[in-house]
N, C-alpha and C positions, 0 to 999 in steps of 0.2 A: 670254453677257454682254449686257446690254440697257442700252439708251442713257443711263439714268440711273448705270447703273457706270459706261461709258465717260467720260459727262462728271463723274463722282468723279475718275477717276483723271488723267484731264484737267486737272482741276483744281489737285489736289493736286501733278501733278509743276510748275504751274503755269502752264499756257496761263489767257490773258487770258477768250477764249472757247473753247467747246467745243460744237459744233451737228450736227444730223444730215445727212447728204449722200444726197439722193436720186441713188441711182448711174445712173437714167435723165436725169439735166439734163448729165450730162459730156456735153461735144462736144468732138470733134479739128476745133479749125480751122487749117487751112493757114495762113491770114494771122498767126496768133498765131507757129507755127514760123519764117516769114519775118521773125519780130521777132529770133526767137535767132540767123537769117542774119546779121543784122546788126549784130550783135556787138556791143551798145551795152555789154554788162557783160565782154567782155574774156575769155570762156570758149567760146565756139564752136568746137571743134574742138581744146578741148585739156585735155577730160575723159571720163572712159568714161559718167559723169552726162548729159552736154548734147550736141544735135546735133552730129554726125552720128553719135557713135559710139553715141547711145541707143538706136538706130533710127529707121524712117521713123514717120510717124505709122499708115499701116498698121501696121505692127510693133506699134505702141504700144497700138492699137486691140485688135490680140489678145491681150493681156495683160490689156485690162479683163473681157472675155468672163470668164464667171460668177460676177462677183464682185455680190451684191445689194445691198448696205449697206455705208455707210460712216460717216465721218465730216467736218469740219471743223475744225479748230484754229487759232487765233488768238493769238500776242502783241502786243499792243497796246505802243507806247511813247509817253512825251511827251518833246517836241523846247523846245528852248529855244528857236528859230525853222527857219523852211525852211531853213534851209543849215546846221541843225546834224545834220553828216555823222558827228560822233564819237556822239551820241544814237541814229542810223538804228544806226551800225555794232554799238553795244551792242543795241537790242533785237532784231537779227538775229543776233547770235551767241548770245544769249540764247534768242529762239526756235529757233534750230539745235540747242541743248545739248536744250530741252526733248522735238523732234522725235526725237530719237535716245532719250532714256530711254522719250517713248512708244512707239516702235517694240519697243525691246527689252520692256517690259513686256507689251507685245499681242501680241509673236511666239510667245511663251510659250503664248496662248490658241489665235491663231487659225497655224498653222504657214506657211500660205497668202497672209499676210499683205502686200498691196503698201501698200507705203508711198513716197507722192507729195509730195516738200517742195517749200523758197521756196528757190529760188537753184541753185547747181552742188551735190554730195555732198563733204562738207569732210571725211567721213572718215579721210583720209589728209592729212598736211600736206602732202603732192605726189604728183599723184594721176600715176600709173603708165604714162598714155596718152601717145601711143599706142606705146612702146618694149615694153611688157609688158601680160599679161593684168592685170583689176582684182584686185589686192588680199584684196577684201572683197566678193564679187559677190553673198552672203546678205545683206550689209548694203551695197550700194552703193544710192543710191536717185536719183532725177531731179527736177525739180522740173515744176511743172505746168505754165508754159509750155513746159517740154523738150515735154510731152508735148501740147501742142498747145492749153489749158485757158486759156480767158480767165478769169481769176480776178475778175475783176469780175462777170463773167455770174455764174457757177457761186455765187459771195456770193449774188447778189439772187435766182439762182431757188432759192436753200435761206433767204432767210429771213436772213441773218444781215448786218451792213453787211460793208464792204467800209474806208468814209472815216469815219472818228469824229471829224473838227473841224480843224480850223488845231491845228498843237502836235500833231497826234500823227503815228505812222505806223503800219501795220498789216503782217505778215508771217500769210498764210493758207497753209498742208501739208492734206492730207490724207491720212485710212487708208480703205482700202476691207478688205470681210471676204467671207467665199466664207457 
């Protein structure tokens, strides 16, 4: 499958953008994981998705090992102003719903398939941790600051924005492929 499928199908399940991901521009930085320490989003440590139970960013690191290509995905939404929190919350569940139909549509292709979203894994409306194993551990997935990924970086060295103006907001996943 070559990147003009991928950004069809991108499309069509309805990501805003759909861009290529040089899988040599990912870095694990520590200072990004000490964001998840700090619990600003109320999930640290009480998902099998997000620190600690994701693993270390070693850990994390060897799970990118051979994977060559990847992609970018992008929902875009427009806010009626910055504190419109019910606008953020729609086009985040909106990009959640779409990251999970790409997932399942690409697993199909590539079996090997990591798939890296925006936020904690919503798969489960109460996720299992830490009393029981995941659920769902073929489809549980992390998001990319779990994994250490400044998403800003990783936007500008692929080429693609990150900020598209006052009034909007942006939620970026990616797929990586072996």
């Amino acid at each position: 499958m070559n990147e003009k499928d991928l950004e069809l199908i991108g499309k069509e399940i309805g990501f805003s953008k759909v861009a290529p991901l040089d899988v040599k521009t990912i870095q694990l930085l520590p200072d990004v994981r000490k964001m998840c320490e700090s619990n600003n989003c109320r999930m640290y440590g009480k998902n099998w998705s997000c620190p600690p139970a994701c693993g270390s960013l070693e850990e994390c690191e060897e799970r990118l090992v051979g994977y060559t290509r990847g992609i970018l995905v992008q929902t875009i939404g427009e806010l009626e102003d910055e504190f419109d929190g019910e606008g953020m919350m729609e086009t985040e569940a909106r990009h959640k719903e779409y990251f999970v139909k790409m997932h399942d549509a690409l697993k199909k292709e590539f079996p090997h398939l990591l798939s890296i979203g925006s936020g904690c894994c919503t798969r489960c409306k109460k996720c299992s941790y830490p009393d029981s194993p995941c659920n769902f551990p073929d489809k549980q997935f992390s998001s990319m600051e779990a994994y250490g990924m400044l998403v800003t970086q990783i936007c500008q060295d692929n080429n693609i924005s990150y900020y598209y103006g006052p009034g909007t907001i942006a939620y970026t996943s990616c797929f990586l492929f072996e």
